[in-house]
ZADO-817183 format. One record per atom (N, C-alpha, C): residue number from 1; residue in one letter; atom name; x, y, z. Coordinates in pm, whole numbers, always signed. Atoms other than C-alpha are relative to their C-alpha. Layout:
N
[NUM, 'A', 'CA', [X, Y, Z]]
...
This chain:
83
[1, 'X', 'N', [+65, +34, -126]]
[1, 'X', 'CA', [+10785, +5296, +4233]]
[1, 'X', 'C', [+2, +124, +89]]
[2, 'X', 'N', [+31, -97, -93]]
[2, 'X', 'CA', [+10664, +5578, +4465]]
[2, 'X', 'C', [-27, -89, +139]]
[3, 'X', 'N', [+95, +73, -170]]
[3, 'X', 'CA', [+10616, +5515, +4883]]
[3, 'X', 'C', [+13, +172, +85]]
[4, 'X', 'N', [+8, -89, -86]]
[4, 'X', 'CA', [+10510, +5779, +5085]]
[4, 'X', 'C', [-80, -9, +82]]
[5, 'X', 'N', [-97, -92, -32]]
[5, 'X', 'CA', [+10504, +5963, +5310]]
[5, 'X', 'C', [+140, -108, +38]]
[6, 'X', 'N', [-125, +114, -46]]
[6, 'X', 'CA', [+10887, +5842, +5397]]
[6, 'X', 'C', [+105, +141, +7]]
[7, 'X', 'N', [+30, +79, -78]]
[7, 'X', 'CA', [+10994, +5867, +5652]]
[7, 'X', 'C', [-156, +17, +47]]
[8, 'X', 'N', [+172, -6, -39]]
[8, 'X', 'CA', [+10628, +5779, +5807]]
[8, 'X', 'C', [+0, -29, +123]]
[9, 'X', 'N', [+104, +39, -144]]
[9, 'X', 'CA', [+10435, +5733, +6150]]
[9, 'X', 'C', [-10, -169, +13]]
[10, 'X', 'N', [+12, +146, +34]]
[10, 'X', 'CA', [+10409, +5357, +6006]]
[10, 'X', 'C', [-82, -11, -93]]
[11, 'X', 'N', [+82, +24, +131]]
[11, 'X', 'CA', [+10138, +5358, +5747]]
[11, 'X', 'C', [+87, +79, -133]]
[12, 'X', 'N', [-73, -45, +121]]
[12, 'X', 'CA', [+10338, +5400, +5409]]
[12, 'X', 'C', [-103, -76, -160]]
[13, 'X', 'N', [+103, +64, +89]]
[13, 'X', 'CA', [+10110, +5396, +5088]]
[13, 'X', 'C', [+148, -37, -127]]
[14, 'X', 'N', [-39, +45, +100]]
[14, 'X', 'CA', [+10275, +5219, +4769]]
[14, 'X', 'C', [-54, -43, -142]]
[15, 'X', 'N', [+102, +15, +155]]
[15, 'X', 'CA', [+10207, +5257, +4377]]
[15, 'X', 'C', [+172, -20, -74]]
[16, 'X', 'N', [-116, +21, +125]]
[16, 'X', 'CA', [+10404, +5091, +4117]]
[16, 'X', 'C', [-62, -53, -119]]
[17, 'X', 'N', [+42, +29, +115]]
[17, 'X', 'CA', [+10380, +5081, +3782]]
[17, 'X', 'C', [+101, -113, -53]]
[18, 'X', 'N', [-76, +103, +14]]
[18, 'X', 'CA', [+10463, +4747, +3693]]
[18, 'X', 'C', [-20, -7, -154]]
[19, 'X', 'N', [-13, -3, +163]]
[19, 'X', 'CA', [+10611, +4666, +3349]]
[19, 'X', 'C', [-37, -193, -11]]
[20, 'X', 'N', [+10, +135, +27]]
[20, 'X', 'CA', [+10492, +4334, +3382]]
[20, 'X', 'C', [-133, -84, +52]]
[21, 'X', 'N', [+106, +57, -9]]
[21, 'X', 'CA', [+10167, +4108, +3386]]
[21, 'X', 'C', [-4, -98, +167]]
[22, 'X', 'N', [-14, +78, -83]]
[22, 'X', 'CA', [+10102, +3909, +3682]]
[22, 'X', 'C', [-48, +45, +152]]
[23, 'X', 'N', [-22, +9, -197]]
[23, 'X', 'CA', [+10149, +3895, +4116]]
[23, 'X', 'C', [+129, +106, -38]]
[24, 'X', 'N', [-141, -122, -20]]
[24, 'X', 'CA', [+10385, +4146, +4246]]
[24, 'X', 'C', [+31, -51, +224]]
[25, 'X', 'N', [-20, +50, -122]]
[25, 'X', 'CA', [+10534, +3997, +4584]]
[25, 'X', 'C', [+41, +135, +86]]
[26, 'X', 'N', [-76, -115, -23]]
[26, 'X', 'CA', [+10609, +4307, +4827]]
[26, 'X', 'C', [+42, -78, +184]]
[27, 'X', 'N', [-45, +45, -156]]
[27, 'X', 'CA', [+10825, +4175, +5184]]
[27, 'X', 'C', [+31, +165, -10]]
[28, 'X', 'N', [-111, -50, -23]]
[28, 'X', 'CA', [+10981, +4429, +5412]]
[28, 'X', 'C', [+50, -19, +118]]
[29, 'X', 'N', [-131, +95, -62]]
[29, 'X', 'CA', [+11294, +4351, +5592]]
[29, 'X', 'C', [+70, +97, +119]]
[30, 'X', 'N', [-57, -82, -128]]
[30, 'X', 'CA', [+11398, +4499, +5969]]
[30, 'X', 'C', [+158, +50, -64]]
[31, 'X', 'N', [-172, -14, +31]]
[31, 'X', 'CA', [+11801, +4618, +5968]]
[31, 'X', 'C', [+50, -132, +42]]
[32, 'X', 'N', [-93, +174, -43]]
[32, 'X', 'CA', [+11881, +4234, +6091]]
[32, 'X', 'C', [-38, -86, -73]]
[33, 'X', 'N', [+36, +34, +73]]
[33, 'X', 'CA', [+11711, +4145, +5785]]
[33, 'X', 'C', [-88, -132, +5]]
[34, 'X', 'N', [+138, +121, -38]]
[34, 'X', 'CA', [+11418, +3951, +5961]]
[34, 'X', 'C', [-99, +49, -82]]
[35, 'X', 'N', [+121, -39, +80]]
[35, 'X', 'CA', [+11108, +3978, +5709]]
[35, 'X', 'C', [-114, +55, +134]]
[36, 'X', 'N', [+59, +17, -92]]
[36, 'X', 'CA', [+10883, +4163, +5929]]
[36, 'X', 'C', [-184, +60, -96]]
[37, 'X', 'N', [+129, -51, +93]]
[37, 'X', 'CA', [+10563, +4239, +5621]]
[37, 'X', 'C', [+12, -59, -109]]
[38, 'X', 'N', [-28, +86, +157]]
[38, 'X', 'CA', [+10493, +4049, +5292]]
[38, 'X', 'C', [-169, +11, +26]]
[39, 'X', 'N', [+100, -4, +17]]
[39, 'X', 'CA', [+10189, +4076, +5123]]
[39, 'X', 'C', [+2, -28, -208]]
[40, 'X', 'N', [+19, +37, +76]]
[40, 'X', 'CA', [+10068, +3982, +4769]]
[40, 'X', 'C', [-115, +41, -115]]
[41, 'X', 'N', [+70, -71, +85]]
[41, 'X', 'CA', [+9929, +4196, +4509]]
[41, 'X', 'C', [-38, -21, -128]]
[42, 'X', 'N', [-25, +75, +112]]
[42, 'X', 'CA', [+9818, +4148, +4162]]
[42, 'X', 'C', [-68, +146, -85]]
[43, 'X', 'N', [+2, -137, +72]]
[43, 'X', 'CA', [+9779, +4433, +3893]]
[43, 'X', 'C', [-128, +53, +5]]
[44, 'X', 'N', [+141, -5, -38]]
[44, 'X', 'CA', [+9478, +4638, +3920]]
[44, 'X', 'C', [-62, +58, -146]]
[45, 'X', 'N', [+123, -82, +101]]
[45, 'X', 'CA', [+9424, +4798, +3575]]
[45, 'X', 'C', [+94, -68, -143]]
[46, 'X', 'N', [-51, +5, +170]]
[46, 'X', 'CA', [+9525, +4794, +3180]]
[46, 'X', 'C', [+121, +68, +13]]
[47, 'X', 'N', [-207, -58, -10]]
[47, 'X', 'CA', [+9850, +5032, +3261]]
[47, 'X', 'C', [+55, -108, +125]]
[48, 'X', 'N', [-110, +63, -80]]
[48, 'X', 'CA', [+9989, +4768, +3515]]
[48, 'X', 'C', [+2, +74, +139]]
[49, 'X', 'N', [-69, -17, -68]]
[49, 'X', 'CA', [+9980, +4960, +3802]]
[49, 'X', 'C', [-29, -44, +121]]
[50, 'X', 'N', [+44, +47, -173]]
[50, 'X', 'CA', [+9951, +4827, +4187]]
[50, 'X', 'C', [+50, +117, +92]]
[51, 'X', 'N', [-19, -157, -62]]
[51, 'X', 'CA', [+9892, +5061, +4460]]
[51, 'X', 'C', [-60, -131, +171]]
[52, 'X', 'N', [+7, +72, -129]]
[52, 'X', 'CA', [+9932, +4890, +4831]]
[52, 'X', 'C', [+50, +88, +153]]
[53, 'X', 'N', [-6, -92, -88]]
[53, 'X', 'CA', [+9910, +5012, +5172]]
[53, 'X', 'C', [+89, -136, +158]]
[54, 'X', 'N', [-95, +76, -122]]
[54, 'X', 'CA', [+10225, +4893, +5432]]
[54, 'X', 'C', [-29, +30, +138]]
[55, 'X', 'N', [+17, -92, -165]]
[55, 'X', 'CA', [+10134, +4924, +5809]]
[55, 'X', 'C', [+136, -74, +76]]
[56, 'X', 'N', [-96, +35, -61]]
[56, 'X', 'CA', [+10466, +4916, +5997]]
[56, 'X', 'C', [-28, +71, +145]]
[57, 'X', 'N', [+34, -48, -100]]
[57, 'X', 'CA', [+10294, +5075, +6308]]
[57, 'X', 'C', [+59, -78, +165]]
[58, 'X', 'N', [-88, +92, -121]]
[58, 'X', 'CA', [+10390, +4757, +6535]]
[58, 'X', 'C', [+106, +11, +19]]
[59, 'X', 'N', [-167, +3, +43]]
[59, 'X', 'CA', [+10787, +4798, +6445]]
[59, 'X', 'C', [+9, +123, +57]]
[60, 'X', 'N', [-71, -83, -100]]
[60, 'X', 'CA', [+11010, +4984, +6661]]
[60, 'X', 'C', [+36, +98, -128]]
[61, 'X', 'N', [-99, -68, +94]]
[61, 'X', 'CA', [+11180, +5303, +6487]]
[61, 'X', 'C', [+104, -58, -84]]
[62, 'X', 'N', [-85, +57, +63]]
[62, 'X', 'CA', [+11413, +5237, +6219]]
[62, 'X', 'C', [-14, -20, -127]]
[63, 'X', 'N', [-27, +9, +117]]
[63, 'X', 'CA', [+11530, +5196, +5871]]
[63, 'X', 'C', [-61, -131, -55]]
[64, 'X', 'N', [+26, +125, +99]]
[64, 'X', 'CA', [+11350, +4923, +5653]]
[64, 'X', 'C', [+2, +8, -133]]
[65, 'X', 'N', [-48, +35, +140]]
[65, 'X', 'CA', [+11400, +4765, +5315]]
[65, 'X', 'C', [-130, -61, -9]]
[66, 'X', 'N', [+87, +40, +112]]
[66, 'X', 'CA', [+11107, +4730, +5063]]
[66, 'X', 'C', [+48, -94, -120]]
[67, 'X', 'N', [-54, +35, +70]]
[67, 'X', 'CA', [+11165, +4485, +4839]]
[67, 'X', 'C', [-110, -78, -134]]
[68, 'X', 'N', [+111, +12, +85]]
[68, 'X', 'CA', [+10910, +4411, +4545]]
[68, 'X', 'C', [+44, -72, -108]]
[69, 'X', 'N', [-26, +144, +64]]
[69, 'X', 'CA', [+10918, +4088, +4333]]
[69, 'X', 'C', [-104, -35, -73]]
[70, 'X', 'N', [+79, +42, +118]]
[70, 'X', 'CA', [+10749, +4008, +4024]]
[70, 'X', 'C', [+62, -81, -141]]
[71, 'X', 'N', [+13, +104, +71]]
[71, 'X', 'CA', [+10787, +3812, +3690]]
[71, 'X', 'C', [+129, +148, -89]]
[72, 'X', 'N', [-84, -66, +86]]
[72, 'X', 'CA', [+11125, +3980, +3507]]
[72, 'X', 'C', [-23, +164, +74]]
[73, 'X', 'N', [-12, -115, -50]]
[73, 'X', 'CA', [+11093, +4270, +3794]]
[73, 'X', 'C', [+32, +51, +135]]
[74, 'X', 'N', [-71, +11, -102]]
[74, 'X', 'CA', [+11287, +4362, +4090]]
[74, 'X', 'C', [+22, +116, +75]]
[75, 'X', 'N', [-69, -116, -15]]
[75, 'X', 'CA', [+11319, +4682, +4273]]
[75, 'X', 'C', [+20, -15, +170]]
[76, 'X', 'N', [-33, -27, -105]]
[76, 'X', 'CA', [+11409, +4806, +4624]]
[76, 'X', 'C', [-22, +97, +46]]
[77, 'X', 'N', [+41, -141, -4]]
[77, 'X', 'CA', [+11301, +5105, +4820]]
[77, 'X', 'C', [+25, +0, +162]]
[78, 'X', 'N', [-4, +82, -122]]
[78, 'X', 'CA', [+11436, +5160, +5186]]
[78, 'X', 'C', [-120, +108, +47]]
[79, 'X', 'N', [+129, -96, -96]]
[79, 'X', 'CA', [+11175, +5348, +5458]]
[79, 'X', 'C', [+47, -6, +98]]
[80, 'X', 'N', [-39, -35, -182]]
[80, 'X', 'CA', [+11208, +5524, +5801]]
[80, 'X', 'C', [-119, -10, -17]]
[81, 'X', 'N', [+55, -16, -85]]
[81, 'X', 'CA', [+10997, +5451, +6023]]
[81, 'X', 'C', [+17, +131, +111]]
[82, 'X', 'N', [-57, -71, -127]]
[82, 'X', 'CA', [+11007, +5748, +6301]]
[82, 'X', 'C', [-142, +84, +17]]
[83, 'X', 'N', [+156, -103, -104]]
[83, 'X', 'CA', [+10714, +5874, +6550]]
[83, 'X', 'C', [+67, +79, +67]]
């Protein structure tokens, strides 16, 4: 899983190569672990991979948790925010 730029302005692009068929759930989670983004992707090619674009522009500065959810696939990725 790649996210960049990071830290970002608030727009953070995201590509993952998923080892697995299906939806790919992506939340992400303030530091008080309120969900403050979730969105719902689904593979875009023959290699598996999804490529999604996070806008955390509304959200104050600060550390967030990516957390990406699919069928036998689980990862985590944290992100600054900072303007």
């Amino acid at each position: 899983m790649i996210v960049q730029p990071n830290p970002s302005d608030g727009n953070f692009s995201v590509s993952i190569k998923n080892p697995t068929s299906g939806k790919l759930n992506l939340r992400v989670y303030n530091s008080s672990g309120m969900l403050v983004n979730c969105r719902c992707c689904s593979n875009g090619s023959i290699n598996h991979e999804v490529r999604s674009e996070i806008d955390l522009s509304s959200q104050p500065n600060g550390f967030y948790i990516l957390k990406v959810v699919g069928e036998n696939f689980l990862k985590y990725q944290k992100l600054v925010l900072s303007r």
